[in-house]
VOMI-538247 format. One line per field, with one value per atom (N, C-alpha, C, CB): residue in one letter; atom name; y, z, x. Coordinates in nm, 3 decimals, always signed. Atoms other than C-alpha are relative to their C-alpha. Glycine has a CB too. Layout:
BEGIN
residu	a;... .
atome	CA;... .
c2	Y;... .
c3	Z;... .
c1	X;... .
// end
This chain:
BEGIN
residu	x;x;x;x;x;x;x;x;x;x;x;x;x;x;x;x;x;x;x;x;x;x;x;x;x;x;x;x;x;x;x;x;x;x;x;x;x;x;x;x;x;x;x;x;x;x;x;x;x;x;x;x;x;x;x;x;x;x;x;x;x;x;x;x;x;x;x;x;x;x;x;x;x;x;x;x;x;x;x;x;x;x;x;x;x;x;x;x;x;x;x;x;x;x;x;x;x;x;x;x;x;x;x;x;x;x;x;x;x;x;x;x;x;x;x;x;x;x;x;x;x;x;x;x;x;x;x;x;x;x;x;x;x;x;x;x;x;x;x;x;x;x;x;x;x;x;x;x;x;x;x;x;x;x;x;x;x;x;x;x;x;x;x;x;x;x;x;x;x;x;x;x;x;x;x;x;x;x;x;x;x;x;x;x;x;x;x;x;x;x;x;x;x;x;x;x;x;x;x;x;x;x;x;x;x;x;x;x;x;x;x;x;x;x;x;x;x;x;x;x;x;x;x;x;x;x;x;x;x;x;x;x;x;x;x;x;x;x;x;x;x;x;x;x;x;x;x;x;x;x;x;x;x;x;x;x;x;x;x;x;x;x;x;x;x;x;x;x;x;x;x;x;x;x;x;x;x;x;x;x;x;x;x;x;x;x;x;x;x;x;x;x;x;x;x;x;x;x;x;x;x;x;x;x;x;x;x;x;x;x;x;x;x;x;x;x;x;x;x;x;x;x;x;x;x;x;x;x;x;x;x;x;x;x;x;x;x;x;x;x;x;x;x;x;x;x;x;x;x;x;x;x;x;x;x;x;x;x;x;x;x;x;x;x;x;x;x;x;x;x;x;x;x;x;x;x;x;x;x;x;x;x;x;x;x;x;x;x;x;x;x;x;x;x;x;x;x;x;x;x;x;x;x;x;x;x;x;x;x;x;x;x;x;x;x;x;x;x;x;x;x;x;x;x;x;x;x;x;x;x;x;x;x;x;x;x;x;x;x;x;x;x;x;x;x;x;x;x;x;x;x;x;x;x;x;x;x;x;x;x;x;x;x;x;x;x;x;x;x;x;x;x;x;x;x;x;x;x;x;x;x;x;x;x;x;x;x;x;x;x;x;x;x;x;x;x;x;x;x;x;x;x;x;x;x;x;x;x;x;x;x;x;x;x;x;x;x;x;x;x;x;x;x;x;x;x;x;x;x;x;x;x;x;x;x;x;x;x;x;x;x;x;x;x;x;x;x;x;x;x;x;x;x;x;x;x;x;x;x;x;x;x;x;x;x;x;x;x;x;x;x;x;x;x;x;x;x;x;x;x;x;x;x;x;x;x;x;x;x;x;x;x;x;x;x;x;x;x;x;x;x;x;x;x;x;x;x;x;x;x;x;x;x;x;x;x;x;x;x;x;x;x;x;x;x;x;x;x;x;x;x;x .
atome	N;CA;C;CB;N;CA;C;CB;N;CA;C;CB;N;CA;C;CB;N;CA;C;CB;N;CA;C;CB;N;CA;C;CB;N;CA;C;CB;N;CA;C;CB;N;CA;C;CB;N;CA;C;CB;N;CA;C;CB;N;CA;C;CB;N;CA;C;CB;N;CA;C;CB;N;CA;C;CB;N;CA;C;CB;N;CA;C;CB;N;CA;C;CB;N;CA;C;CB;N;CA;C;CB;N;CA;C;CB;N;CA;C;CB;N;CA;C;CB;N;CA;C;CB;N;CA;C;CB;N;CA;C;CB;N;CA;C;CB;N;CA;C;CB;N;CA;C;CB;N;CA;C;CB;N;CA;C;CB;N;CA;C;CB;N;CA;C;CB;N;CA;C;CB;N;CA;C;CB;N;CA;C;CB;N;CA;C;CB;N;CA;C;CB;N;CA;C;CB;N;CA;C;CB;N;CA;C;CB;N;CA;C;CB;N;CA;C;CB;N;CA;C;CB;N;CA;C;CB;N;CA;C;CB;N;CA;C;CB;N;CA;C;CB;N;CA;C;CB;N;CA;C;CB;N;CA;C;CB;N;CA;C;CB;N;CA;C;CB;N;CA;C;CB;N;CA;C;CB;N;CA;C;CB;N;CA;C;CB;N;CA;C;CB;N;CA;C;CB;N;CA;C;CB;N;CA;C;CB;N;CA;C;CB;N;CA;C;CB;N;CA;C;CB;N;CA;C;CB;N;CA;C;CB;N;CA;C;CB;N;CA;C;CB;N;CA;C;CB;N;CA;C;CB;N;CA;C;CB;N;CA;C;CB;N;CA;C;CB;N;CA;C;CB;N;CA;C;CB;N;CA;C;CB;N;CA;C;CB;N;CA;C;CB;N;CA;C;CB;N;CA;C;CB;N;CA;C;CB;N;CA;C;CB;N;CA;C;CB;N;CA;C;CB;N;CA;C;CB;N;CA;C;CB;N;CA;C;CB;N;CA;C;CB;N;CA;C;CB;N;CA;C;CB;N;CA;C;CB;N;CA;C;CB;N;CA;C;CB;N;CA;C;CB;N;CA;C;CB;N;CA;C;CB;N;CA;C;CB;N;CA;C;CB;N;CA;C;CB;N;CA;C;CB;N;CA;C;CB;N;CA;C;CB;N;CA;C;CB;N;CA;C;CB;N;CA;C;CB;N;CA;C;CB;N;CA;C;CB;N;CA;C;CB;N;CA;C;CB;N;CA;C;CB;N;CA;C;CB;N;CA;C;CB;N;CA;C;CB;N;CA;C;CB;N;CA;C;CB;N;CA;C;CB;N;CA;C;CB;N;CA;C;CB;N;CA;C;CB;N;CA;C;CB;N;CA;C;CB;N;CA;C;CB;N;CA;C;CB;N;CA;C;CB;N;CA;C;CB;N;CA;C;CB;N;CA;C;CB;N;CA;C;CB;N;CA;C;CB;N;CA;C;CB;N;CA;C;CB;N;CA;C;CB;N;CA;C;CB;N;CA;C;CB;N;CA;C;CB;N;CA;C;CB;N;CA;C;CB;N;CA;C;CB;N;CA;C;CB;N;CA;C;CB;N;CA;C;CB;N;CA;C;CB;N;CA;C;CB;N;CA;C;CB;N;CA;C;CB;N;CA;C;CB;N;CA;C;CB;N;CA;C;CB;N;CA;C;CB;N;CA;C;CB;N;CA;C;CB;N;CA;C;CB;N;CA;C;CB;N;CA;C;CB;N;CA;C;CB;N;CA;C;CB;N;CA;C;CB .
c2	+0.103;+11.393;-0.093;-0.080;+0.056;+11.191;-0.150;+0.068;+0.114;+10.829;-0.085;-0.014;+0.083;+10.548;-0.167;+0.034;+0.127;+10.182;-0.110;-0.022;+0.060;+9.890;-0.154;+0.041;+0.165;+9.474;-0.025;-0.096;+0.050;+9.284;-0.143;+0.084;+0.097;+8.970;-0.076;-0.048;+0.071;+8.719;-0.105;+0.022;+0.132;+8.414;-0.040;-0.032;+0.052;+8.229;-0.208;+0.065;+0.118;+7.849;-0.061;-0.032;+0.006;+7.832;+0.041;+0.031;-0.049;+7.837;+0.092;-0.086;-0.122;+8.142;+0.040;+0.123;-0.026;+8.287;+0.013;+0.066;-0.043;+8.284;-0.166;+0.120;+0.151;+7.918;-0.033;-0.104;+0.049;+7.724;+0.132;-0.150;-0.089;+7.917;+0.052;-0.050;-0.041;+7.967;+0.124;-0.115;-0.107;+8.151;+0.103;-0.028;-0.132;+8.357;+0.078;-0.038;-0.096;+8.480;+0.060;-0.088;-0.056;+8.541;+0.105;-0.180;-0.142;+8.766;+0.078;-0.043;-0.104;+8.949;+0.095;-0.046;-0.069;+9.014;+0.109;-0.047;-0.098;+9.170;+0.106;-0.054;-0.104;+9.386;+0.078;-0.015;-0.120;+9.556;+0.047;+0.000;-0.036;+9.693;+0.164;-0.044;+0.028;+9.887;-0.059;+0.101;+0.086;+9.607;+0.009;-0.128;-0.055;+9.727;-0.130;+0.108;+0.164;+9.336;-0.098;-0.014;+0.102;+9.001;-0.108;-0.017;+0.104;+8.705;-0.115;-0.061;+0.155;+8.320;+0.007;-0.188;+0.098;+8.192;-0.112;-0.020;+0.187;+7.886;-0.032;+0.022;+0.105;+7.636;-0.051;-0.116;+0.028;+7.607;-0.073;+0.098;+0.094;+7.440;+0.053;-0.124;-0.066;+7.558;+0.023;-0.075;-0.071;+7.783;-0.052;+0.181;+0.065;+7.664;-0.078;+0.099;+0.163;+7.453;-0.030;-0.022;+0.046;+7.516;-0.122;+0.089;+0.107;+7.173;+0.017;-0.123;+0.035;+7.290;+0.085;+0.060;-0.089;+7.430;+0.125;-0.105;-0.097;+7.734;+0.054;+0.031;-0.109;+7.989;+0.080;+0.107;-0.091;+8.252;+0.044;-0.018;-0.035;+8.502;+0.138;-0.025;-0.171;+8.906;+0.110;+0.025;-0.100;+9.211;+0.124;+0.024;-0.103;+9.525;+0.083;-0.005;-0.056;+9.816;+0.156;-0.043;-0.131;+10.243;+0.040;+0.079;-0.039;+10.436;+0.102;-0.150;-0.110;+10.785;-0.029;+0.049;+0.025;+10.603;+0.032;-0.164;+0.021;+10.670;-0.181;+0.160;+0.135;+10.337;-0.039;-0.031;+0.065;+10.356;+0.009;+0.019;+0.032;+10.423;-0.117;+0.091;+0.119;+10.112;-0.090;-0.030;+0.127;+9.919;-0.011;+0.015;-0.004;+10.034;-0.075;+0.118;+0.027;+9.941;-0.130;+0.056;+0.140;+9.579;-0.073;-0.028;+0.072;+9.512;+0.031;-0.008;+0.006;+9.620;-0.111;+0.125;+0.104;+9.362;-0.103;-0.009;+0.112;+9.102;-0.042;+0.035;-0.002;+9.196;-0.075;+0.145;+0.000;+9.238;-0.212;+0.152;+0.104;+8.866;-0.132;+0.001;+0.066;+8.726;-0.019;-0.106;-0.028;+8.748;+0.003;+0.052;-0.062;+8.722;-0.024;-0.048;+0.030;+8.746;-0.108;+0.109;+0.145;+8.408;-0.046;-0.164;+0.023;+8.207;+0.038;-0.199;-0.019;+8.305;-0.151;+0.083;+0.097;+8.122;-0.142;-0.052;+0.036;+7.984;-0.027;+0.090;-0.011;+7.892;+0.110;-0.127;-0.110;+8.150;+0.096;+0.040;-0.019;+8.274;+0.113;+0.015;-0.063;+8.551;+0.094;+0.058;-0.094;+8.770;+0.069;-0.071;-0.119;+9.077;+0.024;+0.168;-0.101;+9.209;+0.048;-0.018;-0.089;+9.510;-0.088;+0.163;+0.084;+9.348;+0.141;-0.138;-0.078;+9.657;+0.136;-0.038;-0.116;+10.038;+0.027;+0.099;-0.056;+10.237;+0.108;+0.035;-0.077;+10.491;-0.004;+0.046;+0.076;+10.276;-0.091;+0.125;+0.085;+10.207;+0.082;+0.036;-0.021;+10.265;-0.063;-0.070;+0.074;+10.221;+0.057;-0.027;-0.010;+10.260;-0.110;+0.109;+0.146;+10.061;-0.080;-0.002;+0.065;+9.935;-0.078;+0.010;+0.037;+9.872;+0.022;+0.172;+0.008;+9.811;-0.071;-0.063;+0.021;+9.812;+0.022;+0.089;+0.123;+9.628;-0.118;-0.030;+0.128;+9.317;-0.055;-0.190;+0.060;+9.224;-0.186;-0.026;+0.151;+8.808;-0.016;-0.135;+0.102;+8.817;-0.043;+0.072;+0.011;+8.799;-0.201;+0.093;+0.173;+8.407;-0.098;+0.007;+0.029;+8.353;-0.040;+0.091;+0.066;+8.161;+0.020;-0.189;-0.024;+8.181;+0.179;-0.105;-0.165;+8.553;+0.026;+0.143;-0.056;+8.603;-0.076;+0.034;+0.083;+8.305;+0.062;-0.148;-0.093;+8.531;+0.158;+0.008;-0.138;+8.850;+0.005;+0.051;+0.034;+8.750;+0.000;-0.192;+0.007;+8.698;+0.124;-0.115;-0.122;+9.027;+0.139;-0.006;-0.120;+9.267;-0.078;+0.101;+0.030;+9.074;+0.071;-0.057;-0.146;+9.409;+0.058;+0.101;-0.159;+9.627;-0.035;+0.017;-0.051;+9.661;+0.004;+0.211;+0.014;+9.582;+0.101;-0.084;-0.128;+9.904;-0.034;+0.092;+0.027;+9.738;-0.053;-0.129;+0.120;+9.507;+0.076;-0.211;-0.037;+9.640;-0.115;+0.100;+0.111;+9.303;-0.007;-0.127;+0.021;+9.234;-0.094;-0.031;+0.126;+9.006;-0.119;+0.021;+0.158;+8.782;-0.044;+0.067;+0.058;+8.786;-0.090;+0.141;+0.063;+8.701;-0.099;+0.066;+0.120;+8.438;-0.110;+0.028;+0.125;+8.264;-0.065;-0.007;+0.037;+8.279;-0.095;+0.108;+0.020;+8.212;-0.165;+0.040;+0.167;+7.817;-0.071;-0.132;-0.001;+7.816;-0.050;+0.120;+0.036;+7.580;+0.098;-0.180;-0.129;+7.816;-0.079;+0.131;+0.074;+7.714;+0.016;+0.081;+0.002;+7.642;+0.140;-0.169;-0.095;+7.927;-0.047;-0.004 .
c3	+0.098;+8.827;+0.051;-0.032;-0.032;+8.833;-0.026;-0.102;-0.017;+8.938;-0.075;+0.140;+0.084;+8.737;+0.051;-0.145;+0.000;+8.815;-0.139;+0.080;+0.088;+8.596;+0.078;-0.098;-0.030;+8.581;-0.075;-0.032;+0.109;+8.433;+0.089;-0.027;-0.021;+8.376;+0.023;-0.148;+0.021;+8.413;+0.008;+0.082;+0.030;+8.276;-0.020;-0.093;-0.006;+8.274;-0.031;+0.129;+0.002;+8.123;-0.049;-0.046;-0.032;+8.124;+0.092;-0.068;-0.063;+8.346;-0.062;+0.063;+0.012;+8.367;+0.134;-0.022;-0.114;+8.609;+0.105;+0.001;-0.133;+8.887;+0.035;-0.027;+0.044;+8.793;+0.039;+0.060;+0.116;+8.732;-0.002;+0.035;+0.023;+8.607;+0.108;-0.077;-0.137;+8.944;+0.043;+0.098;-0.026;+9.040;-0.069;+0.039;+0.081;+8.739;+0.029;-0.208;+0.008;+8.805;+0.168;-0.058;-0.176;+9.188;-0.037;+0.180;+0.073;+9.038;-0.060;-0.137;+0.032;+8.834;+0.073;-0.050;-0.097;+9.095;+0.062;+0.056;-0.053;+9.286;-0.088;+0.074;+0.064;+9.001;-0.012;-0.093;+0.003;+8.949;+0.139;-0.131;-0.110;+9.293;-0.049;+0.116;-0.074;+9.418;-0.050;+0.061;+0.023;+9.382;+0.087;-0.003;-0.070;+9.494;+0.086;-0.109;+0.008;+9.492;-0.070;-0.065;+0.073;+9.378;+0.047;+0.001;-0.029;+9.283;+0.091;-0.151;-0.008;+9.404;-0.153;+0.055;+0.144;+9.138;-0.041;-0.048;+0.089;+8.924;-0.092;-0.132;+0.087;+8.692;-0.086;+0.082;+0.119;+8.343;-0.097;-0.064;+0.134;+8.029;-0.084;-0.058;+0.092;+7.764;-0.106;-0.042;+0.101;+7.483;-0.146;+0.037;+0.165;+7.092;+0.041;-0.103;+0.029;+7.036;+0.072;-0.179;-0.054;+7.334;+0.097;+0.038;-0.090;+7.569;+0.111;-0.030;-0.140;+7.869;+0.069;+0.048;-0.097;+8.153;+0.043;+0.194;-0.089;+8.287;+0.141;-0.026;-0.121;+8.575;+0.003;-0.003;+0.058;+8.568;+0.121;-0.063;-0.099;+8.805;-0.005;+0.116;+0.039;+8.822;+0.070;-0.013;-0.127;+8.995;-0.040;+0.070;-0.025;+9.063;+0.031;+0.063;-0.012;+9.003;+0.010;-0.107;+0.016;+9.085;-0.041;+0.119;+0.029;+8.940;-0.120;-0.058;+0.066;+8.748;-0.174;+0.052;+0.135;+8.426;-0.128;+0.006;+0.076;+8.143;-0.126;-0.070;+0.041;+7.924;-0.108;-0.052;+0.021;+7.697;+0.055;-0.077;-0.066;+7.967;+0.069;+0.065;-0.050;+8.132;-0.089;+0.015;+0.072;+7.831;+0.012;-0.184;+0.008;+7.819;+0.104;-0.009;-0.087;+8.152;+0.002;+0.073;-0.039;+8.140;-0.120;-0.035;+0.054;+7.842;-0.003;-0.114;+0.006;+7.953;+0.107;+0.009;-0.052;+8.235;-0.059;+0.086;+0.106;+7.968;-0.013;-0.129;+0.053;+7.830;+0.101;-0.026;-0.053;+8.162;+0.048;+0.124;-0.073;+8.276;-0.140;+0.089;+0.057;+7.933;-0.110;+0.077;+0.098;+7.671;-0.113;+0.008;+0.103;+7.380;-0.116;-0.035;+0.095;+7.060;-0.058;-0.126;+0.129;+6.881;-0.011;+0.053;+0.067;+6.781;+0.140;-0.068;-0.104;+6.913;+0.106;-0.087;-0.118;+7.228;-0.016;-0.040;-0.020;+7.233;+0.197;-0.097;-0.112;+7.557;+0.022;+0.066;-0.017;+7.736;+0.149;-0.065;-0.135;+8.023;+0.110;-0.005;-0.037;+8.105;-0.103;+0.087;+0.108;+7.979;+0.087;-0.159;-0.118;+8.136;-0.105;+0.060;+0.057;+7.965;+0.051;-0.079;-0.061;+8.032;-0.024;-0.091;+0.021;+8.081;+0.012;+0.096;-0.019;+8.222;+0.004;+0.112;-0.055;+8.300;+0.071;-0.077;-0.081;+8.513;-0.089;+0.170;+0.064;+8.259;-0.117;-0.010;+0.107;+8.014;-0.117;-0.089;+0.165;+7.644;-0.012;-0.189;+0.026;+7.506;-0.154;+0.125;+0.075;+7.177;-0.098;-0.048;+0.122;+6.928;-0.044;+0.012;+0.061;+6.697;+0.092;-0.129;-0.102;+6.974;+0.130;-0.009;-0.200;+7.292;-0.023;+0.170;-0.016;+7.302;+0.137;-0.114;-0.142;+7.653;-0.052;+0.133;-0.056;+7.725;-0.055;+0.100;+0.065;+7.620;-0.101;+0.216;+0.133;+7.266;+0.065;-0.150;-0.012;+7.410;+0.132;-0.067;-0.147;+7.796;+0.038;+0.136;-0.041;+7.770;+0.019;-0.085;+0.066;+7.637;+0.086;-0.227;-0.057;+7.876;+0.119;-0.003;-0.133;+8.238;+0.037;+0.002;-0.107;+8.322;+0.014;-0.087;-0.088;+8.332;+0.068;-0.105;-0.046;+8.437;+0.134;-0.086;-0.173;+8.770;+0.069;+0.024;-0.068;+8.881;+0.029;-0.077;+0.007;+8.816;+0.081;-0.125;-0.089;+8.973;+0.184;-0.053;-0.103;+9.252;+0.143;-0.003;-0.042;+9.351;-0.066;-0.100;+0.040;+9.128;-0.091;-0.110;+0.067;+9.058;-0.040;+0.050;+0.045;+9.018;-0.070;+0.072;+0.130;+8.775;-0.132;-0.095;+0.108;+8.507;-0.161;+0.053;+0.113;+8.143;-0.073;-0.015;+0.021;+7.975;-0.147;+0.020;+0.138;+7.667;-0.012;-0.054;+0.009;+7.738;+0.122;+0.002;-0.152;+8.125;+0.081;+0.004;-0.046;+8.230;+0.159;-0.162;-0.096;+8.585;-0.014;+0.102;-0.019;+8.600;+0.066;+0.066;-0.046;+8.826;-0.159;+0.180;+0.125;+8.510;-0.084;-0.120;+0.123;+8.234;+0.061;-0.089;-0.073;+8.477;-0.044;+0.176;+0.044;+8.456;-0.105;+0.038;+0.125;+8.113;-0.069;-0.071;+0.074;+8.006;-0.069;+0.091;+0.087;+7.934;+0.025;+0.070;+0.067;+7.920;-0.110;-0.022;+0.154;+7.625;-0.027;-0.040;+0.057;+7.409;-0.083;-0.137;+0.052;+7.247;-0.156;+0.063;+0.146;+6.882;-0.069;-0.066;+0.113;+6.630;-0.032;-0.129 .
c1	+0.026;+10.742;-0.110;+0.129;+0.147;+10.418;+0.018;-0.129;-0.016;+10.483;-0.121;+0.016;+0.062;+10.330;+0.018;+0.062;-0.012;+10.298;+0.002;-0.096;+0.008;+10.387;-0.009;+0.107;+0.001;+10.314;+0.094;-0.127;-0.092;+10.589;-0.019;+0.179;+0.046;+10.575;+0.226;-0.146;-0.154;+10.923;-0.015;+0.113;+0.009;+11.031;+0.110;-0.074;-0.092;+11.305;+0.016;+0.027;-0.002;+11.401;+0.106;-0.089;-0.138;+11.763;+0.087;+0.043;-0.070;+12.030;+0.106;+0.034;-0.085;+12.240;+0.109;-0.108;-0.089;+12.483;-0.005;+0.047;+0.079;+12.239;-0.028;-0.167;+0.017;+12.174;-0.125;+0.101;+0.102;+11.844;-0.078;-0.104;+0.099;+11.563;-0.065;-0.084;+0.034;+11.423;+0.079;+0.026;-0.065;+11.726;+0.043;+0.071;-0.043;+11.769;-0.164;+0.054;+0.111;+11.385;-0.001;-0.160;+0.014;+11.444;+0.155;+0.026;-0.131;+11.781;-0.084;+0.137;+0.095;+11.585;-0.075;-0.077;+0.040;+11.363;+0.026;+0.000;-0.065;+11.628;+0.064;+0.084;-0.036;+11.746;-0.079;+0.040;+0.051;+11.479;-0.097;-0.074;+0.034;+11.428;-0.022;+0.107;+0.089;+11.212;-0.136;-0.011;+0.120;+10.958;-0.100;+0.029;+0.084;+10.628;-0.121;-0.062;+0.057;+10.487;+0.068;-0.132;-0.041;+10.594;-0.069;+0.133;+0.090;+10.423;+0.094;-0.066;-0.105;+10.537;+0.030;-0.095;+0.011;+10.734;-0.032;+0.080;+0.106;+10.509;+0.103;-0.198;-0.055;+10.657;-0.112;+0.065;+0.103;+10.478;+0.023;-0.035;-0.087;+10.519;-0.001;-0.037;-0.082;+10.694;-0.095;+0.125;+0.071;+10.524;+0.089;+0.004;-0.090;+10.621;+0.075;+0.101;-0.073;+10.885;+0.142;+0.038;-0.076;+11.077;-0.019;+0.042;+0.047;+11.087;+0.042;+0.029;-0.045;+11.219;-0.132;+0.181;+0.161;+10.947;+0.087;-0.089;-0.005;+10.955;+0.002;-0.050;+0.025;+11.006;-0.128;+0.109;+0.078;+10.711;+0.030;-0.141;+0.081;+10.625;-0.048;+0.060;+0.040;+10.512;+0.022;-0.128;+0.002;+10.576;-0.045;+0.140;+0.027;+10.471;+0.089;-0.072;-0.095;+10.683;-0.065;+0.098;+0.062;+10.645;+0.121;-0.074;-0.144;+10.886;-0.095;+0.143;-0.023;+10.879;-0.014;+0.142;-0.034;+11.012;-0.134;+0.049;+0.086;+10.808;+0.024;+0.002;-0.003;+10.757;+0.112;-0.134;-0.164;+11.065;+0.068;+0.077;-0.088;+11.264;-0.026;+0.030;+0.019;+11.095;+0.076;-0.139;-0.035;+11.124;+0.187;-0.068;-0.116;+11.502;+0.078;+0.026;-0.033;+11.576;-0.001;-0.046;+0.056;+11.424;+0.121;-0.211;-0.089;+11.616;+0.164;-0.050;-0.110;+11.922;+0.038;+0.049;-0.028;+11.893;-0.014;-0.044;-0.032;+11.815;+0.128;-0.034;-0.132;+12.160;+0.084;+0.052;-0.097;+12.342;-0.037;+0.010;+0.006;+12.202;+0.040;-0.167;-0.065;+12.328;-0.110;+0.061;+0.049;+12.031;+0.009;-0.017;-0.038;+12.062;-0.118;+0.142;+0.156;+11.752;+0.025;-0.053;-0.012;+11.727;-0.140;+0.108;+0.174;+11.435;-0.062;-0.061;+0.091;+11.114;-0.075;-0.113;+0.063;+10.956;+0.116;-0.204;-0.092;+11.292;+0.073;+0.050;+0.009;+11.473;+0.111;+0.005;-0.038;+11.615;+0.040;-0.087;-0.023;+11.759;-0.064;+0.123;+0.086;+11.555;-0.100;+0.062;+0.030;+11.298;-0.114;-0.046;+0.065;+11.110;-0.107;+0.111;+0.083;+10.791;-0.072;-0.054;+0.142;+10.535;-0.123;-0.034;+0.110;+10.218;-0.048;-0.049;+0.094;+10.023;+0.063;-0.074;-0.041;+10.085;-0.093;+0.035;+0.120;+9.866;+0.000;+0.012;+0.045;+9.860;-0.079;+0.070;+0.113;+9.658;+0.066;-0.094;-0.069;+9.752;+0.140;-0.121;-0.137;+10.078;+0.048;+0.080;-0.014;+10.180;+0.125;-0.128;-0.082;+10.483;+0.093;+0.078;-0.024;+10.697;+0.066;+0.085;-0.001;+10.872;-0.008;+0.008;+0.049;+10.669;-0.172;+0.085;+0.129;+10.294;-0.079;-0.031;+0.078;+10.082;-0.106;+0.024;-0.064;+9.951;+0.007;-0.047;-0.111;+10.169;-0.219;+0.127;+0.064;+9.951;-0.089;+0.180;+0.077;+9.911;-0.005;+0.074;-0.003;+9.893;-0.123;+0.053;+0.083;+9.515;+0.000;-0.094;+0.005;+9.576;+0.140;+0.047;-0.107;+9.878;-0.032;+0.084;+0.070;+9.775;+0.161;-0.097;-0.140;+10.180;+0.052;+0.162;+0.001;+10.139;-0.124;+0.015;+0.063;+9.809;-0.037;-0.078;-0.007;+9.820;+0.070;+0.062;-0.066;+10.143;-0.071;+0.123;+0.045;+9.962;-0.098;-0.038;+0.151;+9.637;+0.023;-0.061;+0.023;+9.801;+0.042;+0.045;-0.082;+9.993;-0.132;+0.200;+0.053;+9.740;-0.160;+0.138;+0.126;+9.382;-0.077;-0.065;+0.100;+9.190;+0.030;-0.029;-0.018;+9.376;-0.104;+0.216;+0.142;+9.169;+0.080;-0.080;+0.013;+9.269;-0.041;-0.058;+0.010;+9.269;-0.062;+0.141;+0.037;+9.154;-0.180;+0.116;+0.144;+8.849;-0.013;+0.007;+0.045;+8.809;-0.044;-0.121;+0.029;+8.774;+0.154;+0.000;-0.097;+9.003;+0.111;-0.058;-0.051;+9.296;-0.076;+0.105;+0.115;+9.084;-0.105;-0.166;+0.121;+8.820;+0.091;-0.082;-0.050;+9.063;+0.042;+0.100;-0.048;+9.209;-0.114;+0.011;+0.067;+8.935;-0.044;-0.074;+0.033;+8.839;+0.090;-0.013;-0.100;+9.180;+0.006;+0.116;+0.016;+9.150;-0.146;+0.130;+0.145;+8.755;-0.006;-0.058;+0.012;+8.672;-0.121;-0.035;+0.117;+8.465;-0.127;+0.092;+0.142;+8.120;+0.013;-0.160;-0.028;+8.165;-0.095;-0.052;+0.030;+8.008;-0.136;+0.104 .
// end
């Protein structure tokens, strides 16, 4: 079987059974072992109209899985760590997503690589940058280091 690498991103901004957000993203961590890299975990501020801050951080994973078995896997630790779907960018005790594959794009109704908004995201791409600055954006081909920097670049009006 022909091993594949993935980025995932994690976030966390409720306590859970691991307790604060910190420690539910350093659990995580350890669930999904074997972790090939991991970022530090940062502290961000909250996306929409949740008010609490965040955990962030990213890792690097190898593993066989093809990407619904990834996706399957990630959200069954969702489940097992207490998860549950409610409003979006809601708070939440954990949450795992594919940012990258090493096998490129990826796409069906359930799972799209790589992750649709991490280009516009600085609390995935500061963790990511710092464990995997070179992979390469299978979309644009631009580096994590690149989009890093772009990412909150005011842009030049039209």
């Amino acid at each position: 079987m022909t091993r594949t690498s993935y980025a995932i991103a994690i976030g966390s901004n409720r306590r859970g059974r691991h307790g604060s957000p910190r420690a539910e993203v350093a659990a995580a961590i350890a669930a999904l072992v074997p972790v090939a890299a991991a970022s530090p975990i940062i502290d961000s501020a909250p996306l929409g109209p949740s008010i609490r801050r965040f955990a962030n951080a990213a890792i690097l994973i190898d593993t066989v899985l093809a990407p619904p078995a990834m996706l399957a896997r990630l959200k069954a630790i969702e489940r097992a760590f207490g998860r549950r779907r409610g409003r979006r960018w809601g708070a939440r005790v954990i949450d795992l997503d594919i940012i990258l594959w090493s096998g490129g794009r990826w796409a069906s109704p359930t799972l799209v690589i790589p992750h649709p908004a991490f280009r516009m995201r600085r609390f995935v791409l500061d963790p990511l940058a710092a464990i995997a600055p070179d992979w390469r954006d299978p979309v644009m081909g631009r580096s994590i280091r690149q989009l890093r920097a772009t990412v909150d670049r005011p842009r030049r009006p039209a």
